[in-house]
N, C-alpha and C positions, 0 to 999 in steps of 0.2 A: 528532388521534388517528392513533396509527398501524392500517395492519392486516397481521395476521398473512398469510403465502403456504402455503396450504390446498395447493396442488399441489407442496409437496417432496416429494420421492422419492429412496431410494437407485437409479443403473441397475445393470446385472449387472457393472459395475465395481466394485469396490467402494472403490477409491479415488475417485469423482466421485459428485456430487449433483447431480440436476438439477430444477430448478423454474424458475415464471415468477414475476415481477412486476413490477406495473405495466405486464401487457404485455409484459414483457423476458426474452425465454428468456436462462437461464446456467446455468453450469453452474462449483461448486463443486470445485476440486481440492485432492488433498491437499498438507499443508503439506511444505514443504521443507526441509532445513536447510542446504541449501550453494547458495542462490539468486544474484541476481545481485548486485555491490557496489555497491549503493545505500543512502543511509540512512536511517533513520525516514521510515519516512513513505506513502504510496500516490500510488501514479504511474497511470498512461493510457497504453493504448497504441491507437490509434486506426488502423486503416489497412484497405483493401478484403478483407485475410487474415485480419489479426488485431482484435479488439476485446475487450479485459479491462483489469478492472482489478489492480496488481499491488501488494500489501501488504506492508512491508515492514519487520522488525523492528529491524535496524540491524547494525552487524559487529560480532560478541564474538569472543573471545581463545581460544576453547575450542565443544565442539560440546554438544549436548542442548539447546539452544534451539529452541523453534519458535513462531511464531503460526497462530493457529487459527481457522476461521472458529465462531460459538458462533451467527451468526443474521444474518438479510437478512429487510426488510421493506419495507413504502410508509408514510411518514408523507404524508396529503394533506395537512394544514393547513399543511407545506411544499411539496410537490410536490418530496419526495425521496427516492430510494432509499437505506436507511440501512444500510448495515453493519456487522455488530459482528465483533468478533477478541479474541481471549484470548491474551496470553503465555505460554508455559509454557517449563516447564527440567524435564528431566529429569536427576539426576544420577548416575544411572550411567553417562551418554557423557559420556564424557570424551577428548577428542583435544587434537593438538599442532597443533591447524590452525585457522585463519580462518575464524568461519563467519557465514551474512548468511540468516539464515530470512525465509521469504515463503512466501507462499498467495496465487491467481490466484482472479478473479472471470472464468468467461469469459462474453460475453455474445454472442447474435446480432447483437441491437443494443443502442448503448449509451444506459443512461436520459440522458435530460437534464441532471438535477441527480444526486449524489452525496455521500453522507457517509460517513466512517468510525470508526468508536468502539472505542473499547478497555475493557478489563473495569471501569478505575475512570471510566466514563463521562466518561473527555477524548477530547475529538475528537482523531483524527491528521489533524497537516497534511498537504495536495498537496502532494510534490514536484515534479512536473511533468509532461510529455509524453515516452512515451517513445521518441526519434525514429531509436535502429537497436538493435537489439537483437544487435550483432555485437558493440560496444562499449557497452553499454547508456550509451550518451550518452541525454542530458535536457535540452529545452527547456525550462526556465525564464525566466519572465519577469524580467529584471533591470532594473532602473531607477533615474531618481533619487528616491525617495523612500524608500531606507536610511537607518538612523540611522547607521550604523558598518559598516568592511569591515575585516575581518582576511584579513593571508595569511599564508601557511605553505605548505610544500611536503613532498614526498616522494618519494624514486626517479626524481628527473629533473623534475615534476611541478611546476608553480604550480598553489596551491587557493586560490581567493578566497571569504570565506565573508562572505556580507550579511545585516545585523543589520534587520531589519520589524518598525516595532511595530504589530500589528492589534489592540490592542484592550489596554481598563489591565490592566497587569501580564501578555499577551501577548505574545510576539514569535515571530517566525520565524523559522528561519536555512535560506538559501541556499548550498550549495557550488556552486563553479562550477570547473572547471578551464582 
């Protein structure tokens, strides 16, 4: 079972939301639409300054994208904090620019365990740790037990992208530069 967090609350921000659980003060911010270039997927950023987690929709061709956070809770019968995210599109923004929507989980400390779900109840994969946020470089774990790596480049760039099967009719994909 899960259970609901009785202590949400809007603060006198009213772009931030703050609540606990499980014990874990955070604090919800508003969604973005021109975040950092990362894709699908929810990253970590662990460090003595920072601790959030950073969701993230993927890059489209045009702007009024954004994800949403829609709810955070505790399931104990896993002993994980779950969070859910909504897509949306607005279409009256319409721009000539790249854009890469995200919304931050920021935490005191960060739960143990983590999940993330999207509105048609699929989990979004980890992308990984996110290890400078100057280049939002990303430690991921790369290894041998890909099925497939594809490359491809861009603007000077090698991108190496690794194929994981976790699970039937599951896979993963890893960019790596």
């Amino acid at each position: 079972g899960t259970t609901a967090d009785p202590t949400l609350h809007t603060s006198s921000n009213l772009s931030e939301i703050r609540g606990v659980v499980n014990g874990c003060e955070y604090t919800l911010t508003k969604p973005e639409e021109y975040g950092p270039d990362l894709d699908y997927g929810w990253y970590l950023r662990d460090t003595e300054d920072e601790k959030y987690v950073l969701i993230c929709h993927g890059m489209e061709y045009t702007g009024g994208y954004f994800i949403e956070f829609t709810g955070i809770e505790y399931d104990e019968a896993t002993d994980t904090v779950v969070i859910s995210v909504m897509h949306t599109r607005d279409p009256e923004i319409c721009t000539d620019a790249y854009t890469h929507a995200c919304c931050y989980v920021e935490f005191k400390k960060l739960p143990d365990n983590i999940k993330v779900i999207a509105e048609d109840d699929s989990e979004v994969m980890f992308g990984g740790k996110i290890i400078n946020t100057q280049e939002w470089a990303v430690d991921v774990p790369v290894d041998d037990d890909y099925m497939v790596i594809f490359t491809g480049g861009y603007s000077g760039h090698v991108c190496f992208t690794y194929v994981y099967k976790i699970a039937d009719d599951q896979y993963r994909y890893i960019n790596v530069m």
